[in-house]
Structures are given as structure tokens and as C-alpha cells.
N, C-alpha and C positions, 0 to 999 in steps of 0.2 A: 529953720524948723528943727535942725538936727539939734543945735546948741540950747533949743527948748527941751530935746529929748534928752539932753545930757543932763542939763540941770534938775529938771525933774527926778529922771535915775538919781542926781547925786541923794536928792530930798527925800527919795525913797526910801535909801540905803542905811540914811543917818536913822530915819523914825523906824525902821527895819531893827536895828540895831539898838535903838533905844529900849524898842517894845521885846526885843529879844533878850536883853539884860535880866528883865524881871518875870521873864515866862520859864518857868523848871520844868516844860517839860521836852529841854535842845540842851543834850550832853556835851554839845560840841562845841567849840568858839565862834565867835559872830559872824565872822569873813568865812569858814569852813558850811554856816549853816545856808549864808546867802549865796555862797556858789549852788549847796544843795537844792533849795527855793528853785533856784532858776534852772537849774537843770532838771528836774521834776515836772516845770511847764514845756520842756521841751521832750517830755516821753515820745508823744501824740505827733510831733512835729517832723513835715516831709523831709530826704536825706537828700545832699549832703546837709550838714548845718556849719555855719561858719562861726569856726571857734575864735576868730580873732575876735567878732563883735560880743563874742559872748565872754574875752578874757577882759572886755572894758568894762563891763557890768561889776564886776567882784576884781576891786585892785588886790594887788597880791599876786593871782593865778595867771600862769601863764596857758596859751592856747591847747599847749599838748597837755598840760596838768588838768585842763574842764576839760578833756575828751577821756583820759584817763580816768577822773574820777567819774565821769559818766555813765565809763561801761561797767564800771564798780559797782553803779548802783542800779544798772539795769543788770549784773549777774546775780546780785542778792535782792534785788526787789524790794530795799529797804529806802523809800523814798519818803522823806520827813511828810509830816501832815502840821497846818497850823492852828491851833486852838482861838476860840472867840476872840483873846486878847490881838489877837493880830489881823482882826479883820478893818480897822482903819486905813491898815497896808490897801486891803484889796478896794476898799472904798475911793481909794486914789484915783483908780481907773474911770476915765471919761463917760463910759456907759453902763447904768448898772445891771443891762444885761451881757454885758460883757464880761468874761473872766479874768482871773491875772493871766493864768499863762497864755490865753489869746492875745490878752495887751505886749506881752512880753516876744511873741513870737512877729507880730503885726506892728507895733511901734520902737521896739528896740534892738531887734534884727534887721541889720541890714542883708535879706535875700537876693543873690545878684541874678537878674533876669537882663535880657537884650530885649531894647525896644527896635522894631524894623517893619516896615511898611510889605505887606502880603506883593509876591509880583504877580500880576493878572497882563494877561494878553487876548482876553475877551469880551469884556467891556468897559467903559472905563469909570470902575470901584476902584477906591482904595481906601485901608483902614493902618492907622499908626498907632502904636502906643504898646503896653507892654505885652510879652510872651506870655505864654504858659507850660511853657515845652517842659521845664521843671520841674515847675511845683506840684503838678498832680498826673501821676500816669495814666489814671483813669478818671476823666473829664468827668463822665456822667456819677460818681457817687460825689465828688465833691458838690456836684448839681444837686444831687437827693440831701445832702448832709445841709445844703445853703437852703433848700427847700423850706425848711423848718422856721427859719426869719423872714420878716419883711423884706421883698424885693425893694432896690431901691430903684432910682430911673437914672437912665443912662441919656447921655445926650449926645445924639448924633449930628455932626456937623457937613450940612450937605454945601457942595460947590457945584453951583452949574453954569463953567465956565462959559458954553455957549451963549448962553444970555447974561452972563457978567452978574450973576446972583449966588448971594449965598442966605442959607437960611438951616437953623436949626432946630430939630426933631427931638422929644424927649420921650422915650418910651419903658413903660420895669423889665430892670435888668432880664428878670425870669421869662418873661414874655417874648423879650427879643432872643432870648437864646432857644426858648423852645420853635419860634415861628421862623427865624433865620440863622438857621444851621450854622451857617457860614460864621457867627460869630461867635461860635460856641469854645473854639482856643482861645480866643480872646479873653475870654470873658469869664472863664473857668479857675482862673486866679484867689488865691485866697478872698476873702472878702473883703479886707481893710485896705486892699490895693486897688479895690475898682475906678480909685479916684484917680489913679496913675494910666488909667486908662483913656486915649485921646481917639473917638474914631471922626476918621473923615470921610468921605463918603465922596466922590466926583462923578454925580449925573445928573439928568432933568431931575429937577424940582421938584416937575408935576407928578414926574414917575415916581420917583420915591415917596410924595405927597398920597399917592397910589397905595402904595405899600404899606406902608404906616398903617394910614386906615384899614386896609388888610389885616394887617395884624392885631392894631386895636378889636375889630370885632372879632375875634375868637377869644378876647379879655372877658369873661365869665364874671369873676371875681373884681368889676368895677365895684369902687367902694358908695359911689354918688347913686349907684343905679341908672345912670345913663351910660347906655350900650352902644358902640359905633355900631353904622347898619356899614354892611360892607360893600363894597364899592362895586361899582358893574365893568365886566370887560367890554371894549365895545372894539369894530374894526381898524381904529384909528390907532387905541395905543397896546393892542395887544403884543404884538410884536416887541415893543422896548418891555412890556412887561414879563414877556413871558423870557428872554435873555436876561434880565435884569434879576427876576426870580429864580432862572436855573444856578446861574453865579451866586446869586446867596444860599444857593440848598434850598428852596420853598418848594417842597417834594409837591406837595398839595397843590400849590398854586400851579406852577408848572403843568400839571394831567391836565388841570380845568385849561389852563391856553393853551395844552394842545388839542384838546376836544374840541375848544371852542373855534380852532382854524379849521379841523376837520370839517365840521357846519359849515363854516361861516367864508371857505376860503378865495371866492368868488371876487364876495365884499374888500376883503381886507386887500386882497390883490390891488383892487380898483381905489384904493387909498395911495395917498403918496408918500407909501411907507417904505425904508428898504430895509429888502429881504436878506441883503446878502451876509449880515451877519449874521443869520440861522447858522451852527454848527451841525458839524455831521449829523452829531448823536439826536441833537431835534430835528432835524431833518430826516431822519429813521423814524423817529417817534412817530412824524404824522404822516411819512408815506406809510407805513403798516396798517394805518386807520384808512386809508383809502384803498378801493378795489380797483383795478385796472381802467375799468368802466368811468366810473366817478372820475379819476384822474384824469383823462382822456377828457373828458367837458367841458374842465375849468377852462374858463375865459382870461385868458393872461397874453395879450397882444405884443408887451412888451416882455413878454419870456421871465417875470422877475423870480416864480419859482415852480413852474408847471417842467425845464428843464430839470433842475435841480431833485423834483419830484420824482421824475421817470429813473433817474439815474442810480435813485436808490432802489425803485422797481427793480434795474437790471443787475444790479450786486444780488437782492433776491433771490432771481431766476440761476444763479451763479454758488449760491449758497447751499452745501449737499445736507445745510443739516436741517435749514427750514420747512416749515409746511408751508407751501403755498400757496394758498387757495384758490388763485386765478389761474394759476400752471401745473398740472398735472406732472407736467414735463419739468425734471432738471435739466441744468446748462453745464453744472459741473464737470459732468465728461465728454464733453464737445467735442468732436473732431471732426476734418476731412477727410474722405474714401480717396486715394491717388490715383481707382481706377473711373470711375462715376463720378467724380469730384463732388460728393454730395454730402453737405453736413451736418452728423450723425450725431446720436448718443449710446450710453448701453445698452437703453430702453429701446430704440427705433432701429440697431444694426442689423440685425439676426432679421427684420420685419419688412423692409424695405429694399428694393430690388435692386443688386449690381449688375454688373455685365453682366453675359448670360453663362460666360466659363466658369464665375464665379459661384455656381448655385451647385447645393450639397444638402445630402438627403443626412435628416437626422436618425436617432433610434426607433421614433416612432412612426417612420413614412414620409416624413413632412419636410416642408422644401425648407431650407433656410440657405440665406445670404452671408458669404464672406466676403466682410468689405478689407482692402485694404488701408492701414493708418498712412495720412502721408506726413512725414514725418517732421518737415522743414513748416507745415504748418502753425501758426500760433496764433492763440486767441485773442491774446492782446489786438494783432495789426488787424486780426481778424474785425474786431468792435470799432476801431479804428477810423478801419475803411468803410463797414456801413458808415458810419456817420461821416467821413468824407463825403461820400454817394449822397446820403439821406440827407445831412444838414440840418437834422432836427433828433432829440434822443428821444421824443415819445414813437418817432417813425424806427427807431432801430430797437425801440423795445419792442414793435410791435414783430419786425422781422423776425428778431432772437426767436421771440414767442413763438410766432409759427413754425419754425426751423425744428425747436425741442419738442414736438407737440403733433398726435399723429391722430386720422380718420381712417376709416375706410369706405371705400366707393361700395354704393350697391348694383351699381352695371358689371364695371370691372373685374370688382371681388378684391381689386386691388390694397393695399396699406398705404397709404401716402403720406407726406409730411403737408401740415396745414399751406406752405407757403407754393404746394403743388395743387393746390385747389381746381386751375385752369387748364391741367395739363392730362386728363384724362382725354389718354389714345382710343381710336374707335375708325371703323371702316364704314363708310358712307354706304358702300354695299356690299349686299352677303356672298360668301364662298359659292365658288361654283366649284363644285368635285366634277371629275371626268364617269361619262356615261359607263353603263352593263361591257361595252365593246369595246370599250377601252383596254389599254395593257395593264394586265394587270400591277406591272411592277409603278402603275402611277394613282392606281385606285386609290389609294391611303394619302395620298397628294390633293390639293384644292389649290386658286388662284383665289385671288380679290382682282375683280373686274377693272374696279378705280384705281387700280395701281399695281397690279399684276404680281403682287408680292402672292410667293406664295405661303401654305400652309398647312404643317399636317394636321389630318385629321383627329390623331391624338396627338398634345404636345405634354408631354409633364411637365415641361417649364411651367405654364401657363402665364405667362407674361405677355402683357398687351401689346402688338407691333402696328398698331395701326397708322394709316398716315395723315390723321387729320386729329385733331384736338380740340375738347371744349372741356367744361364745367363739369367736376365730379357730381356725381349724384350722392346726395345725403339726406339721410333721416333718422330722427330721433329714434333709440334703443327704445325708450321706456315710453314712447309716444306722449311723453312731454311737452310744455307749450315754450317754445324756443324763447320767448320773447321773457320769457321771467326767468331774473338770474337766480332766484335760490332755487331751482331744479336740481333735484337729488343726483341726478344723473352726472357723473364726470363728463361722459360722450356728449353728453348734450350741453353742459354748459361751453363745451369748446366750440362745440357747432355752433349755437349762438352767436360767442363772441368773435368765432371766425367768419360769420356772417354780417357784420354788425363791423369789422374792419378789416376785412377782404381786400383794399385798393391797397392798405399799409401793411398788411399781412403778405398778401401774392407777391412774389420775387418774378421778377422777369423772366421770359424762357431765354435758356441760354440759344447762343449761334448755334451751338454744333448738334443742341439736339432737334432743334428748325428742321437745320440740314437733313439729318436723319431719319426725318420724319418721310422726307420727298425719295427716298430711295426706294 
């Protein structure tokens, strides 16, 4: 091909030359005028340019001699123009809608590009053939400027080695770059190099068989009038489709499978699809589309993504800058008290009761709690070891949940954290105070009969001592129907759903404060 290119150039050159003899209006000599010619199609032309190939076009001139007179004639802007007599020259060229200095930049430059295979480590695409990292800094005008011609069709060569097939795809160039991102370096190369272009493609078949059709019907501009109808997601191939599409950029397709898991995700589970190659970033995508509730239903026997699910739930709950909507409560500032071993946030410290030494009257009356941080705690082992315990993470998201996330009792009066649901203290029977005869230094004093604790009659702790334990009492703020979760009410949608998984929510009472209780 090249020594076709040479010869050509030579045949150029000579009828260049010829028709330059009797044209008066090139002051200069022949070889002088045809360096000029070919430097004049290379104004417009991306940097660097390789003056070696351009010092073979015009013998005589050496490489540094056509760059120097280059910038000669790009300081005076005095670039030859050729009169009618010279348009056989241009007639030479292959397409007549093609120019000289595109022919000249596109078949007699050799532009040095590296061809190399993209490296993917998440599915298994792959495409080879030339760069673009050169030729154009900004991809998308070269797109806008190619715009203006006929797209041609690229042909995509698929291998699916699983089933020992291969089969090839032909789709316009423009269509594949608008509809697969992914190919858009590729493919943003001059125009006269798309042939240098080789893509291979290594996946199912049918998947990409998928995609195509995909693509094809957003092709507006079929020239036959027959319009691809485009293809339906169903639970079987979503999954390869919707990874398959993330890896080529198919922004569009992508929302739609992960909407369509959000609906559908029951189905596709019970397909014998795997999941595990959902990445992070899609795996965020469709926990955000599910509300705690929702996620909590899926039927997934064999764990293939109701795990995986919950887990982004708990990054979530951990996340200071998210909104929530299932958690009121953040996890961000976690910690354990070293005296009440109980685990707190910023939101719930000041509200929830430590020892008793530890209570402190603020500016305005009112009691508040100082817990102390224990220090040697960490959240990591903390998450850890629920799920050691638990053995399941929609069970340790449901703990977190109630942990950061706080009611109040309407017997007690108390603040409690949701996973204290069970532990609302109370005395089986009421105080007895000492009679009119009594001393007075005991008046102010009472007993509880069932256990002989006493109590005074005014305490400003007011912290509950009782020695028996049941079920906080609760009720909706805004008299709400608990059972409907778009209830405006923060207070009630946690009631709700602390009702609704109470058995994975409640923490067990600890030994010591059993013990406590019987004193």
C-alpha cells in the first residue's frame, strides 16, 4: 500500500510540475512551490507533524528546511492558492468529496499512533486497534466536525469463547459512539484511519446480540425506514446486561436495569444468575432504590444479593453526609459510654441516662447526661462482632438501626434507644410512705413493698429503679396509622418500623443489668 502511495506522490508531482510550468501566476520554482502546496494542506493539521514524511513528498527539502519554511509561511500568512489550471492535480484524489489537503494529511502522512488492547478487570470486553490519544485533544468536536459526512459502519468482532462462537456485528460509526461511550477514544480518530481500526469484543453473543438491537433502535435516521423495536429486559439476562452496559458507558441503559432490578428483584434472584459480579458502585445504585422495608422481604434463600444489599444499607447509616430516609439517626459518631457501656451518638448522649453520678443540670433546669467515651473502643470490631453474633448483615443492620435511633416511653417519660424497647423498668406495686406518726426525719422517704427499695418522694434524678421489666409504651406523635410507611411523622415512621422488626432490633439485656434489677 505504501509503494502505491509513493508512486502515486511521484505522478503527482511530475503533472504538479508540468501544469506549474505554464501557470504565471507561482513566482517561485517548482520544487519551492510544491513544498509550499503541501504545507498550506497541513495549516488545519493536529501537532506534532512528522516532517520526515513530509521531507519525502518534495525531494530537495530536507525535514528541518519544511518546518522552517512552514513557520515562514504561517508568520506572513502568505499561503499559495491554485488557479483552475491546477485542478486535475486535485481531481487525482479518490473522493470527490474529498480535498487535497485531507488526502494529503490522511494518505501521505504517516501519523505515528500505538495500537493496544484497553485493560478491563470487569468483564470480559476487549477492543484492539488504533489510539486516539494524539490526534485529537478534544474528542467530541472532531465528533461535531465528522458529523457533517456520512457515518460509515464499523464492524464489530464478537468472541464468545464460552460457547466456542464467534460472530460479527456491523453498526455507523456515529451511532456506536453516541450509544457506547466506551468507544468513543477509539473511534475519534481522523476519518480516513477508521479502517485501521480492529474492535474485538469477548462476550455472550446473545448479550451483545442485546445491545446492538439496543442501539440500533435509537437509529432515527434508518435510511430503509425500518426501525429496530428495541429489545425487552427480562429477569434472566439482566444482570450480564446491565454489567455489560455499565463497562461500555450505556448511561441510559444502565438506569433502566437498575430500575428494572429495583421491581423486579425477587425474580431475577430466583434466576440462575450470578450476582457476584455486581460492582460496588451498582450495588449502591440499587440499594438507594430500596427502603429498608422492601429490602428486608426479598426472598433470596441462597444469600446471592439480599447480603450484599444490606451492606450498602450499613455504609449508609455510617455516611455523615447522606440523607437517610429510613434512619433519622446517624452512625457516624458512634461510640461506647465506659461507664453504662451503652452505644451512643451526638444525637442520643446528652438524652439517654448514665449512672446516676453522672447527671448535670444545664442552663436551663434540665437534667442532662454525661457519658463517658471509652476510648480503646472501635467501630470496626464493633460491626465485626455483631455479625460474628448475628451471622447475617440484614440482622446487624437492623441492630445498628436501633442502636442510632431513639423513642420515648409515655409511662416512664423515659428517652430510650430503639434496641431498649423491652427494658422499660416499673414496680409491680406502689410506694408506701410512712404514716402522720411517723418520724419525721422518714416522711420524705417511701418503700416499694415488692422489693423494699426505697424512695424519695421527690427524686430530681427521675430515673426509673424499678425491679421488674417489660415493653415501653408508645404512641404515635401525630396519631398516625403506623402501618403506612409514607407517615409524615419522623417519630412514627420509626415506631412503625421498630414494630415491624422488634425480634432483630431488641439487643438482649445484658447480665449485670438483670442483676441490678433484683437488688
Amino acid at each position: 500500500m505504501r509503494e502505491e502511495h509513493k508512486l502515486r506522490t511521484h505522478l503527482e508531482q511530475k503533472e504538479m510540475n508540468r501544469l506549474c510550468s505554464v501557470n504565471n501566476n507561482f513566482p517561485y520554482d517548482n520544487n519551492l512551490l510544491v513544498l509550499d502546496i503541501v504545507l498550506s494542506s497541513l495549516w488545519a493539521s493536529p501537532q506534532p507533524i512528522n516532517w520526515d514524511n513530509v521531507a519525502k513528498l518534495v525531494p530537495g527539502f530536507t525535514p528541518k528546511e519544511c518546518a522552517r519554511r512552514f513557520e515562514e509561511l504561517k508568520s506572513t500568512g502568505s499561503f499559495p492558492h491554485l488557479d483552475e489550471q491546477c485542478n486535475p492535480l486535485t481531481g487525482a484524489v479518490s473522493s470527490p468529496s474529498e480535498s487535497f489537503p485531507n488526502y494529503i494529511k490522511s494518505n501521505l502522512l504517516d501519523v505515528n499512533t500505538d495500537a493496544g488492547e484497553p485493560q478491563t478487570n470487569k468483564v470480559p470486553l476487549s477492543m484492539s486497534g488504533a489510539s486516539a490519544d494524539s490526534e485529537c485533544a478534544d474528542p467530541s468536536k472532531t465528533i461535531e466536525r465528522i458529523e457533517e459526512s456520512k457515518s460509515p459502519n464499523m464492524v464489530i468482532h464478537v468472541c464468545d469463547e464460552a460457547k466456542n462462537l464467534k460472530q460479527d456485528f456491523v453498526c455507523p460509526r456515529n451511532l456506536l459512539v453516541k450509544e457506547m461511550r466506551y468507544f468513543e477514544e477509539y473511534l475519534s480518530v481522523d476519518p480516513q484511519r477508521w479502517d485501521e481500526v480492529d474492535i474485538s469484543v469477548h462476550c455472550d453473543v446473545q448479550i451483545f446480540d442485546w445491545l446492538m438491537n439496543y442501539v440500533k433502535s435509537h437509529n432515527h435516521d434508518e435510511l430503509h425506514g425500518k426501525q429496530v423495536e428495541k429489545p425487552k429486559l427480562e429477569h434472566s439476562n439482566v444482570i450480564s446486561i446491565l454489567i455489560s452496559s455499565e463497562f461500555l458507558k450505556m448511561d441510559t441503559l444502565v438506569e433502566e436495569c437498575v430500575q428494572y432490578c429495583h421491581k423486579n428483584m425477587s425474580g431475577i434472584i430466583a434466576t440462575p444468575c450470578n450476582m457476584n459480579c455486581i460492582n460496588n458502585t451498582l450495588a449502591r445504585r440499587i440499594a438507594n432504590l430500596f427502603n429498608h422495608n422492601e429490602a428486608d422481604e426479598l426472598k433470596d434463600k441462597k444469600d446471592k444479593f439480599k447480603s450484599k444489599l444490606f451492606q450498602k444499607k450499613i455504609e449508609r447509616l455510617f455516611d455523615p453526609c447522606y440523607q437517610n430516609q429510613d434512619s433519622p439517626g446517624n452512625a457516624s459518631t458512634l461510640f461506647r459510654c465506659g461507664l453504662c457501656l451503652k452505644h451512643l451518638t451526638k444525637e442520643t448522649e446528652r438524652i439517654i441516662p448514665c449512672v446516676p453520678s453522672k447527671i448535670n443540670i444545664d442552663a436551663h433546669g434540665n437534667i442532662v447526661f454525661s457519658h463517658s467515651r471509652d476510648k480503646v473502643w472501635e467501630v470496626h470490631e464493633y460491626v465485626t462482632g455483631l455479625y460474628d453474633e448475628l451471622k447475617s448483615w440484614d440482622l446487624v443492620y437492623w441492630r445498628i438501626w436501633g442502636t442510632i435511633n431513639h423513642l420515648t416511653c409515655s409511662r416512664c417519660k423515659q428517652a430510650f434507644l430503639c434496641t431498649e424497647l423491652r427494658q422499660c423498668k416499673y414496680h409491680p406495686e406502689a410506694i408506701v410512705y410512712p404514716g402522720v406518726n411517723a418520724d419525721h426525719r422518714w416522711r420524705g422517704v417511701g418503700v416499694y413493698p415488692c422489693c423494699n427499695q426505697d424512695v424519695l418522694r421527690f427524686d430530681p434524678s427521675s430515673i426509673p429503679k424499678g425491679c421488674k421489666i417489660k415493653d415501653h409504651i408508645l404512641t404515635a406523635e401525630d396519631g398516625g396509622d403506623c402501618g403506612a410507611y409514607s407517615v409524615k411523622s419522623t417519630h412514627t415512621r420509626i415506631l412503625r418500623d421498630l414494630l415491624l422488626h422488634r425480634e432483630a432490633v431488641c439487643a438482649p439485656e445484658r447480665s449485670d443489668s438483670s442483676s441490678s434489677l433484683q437488688k
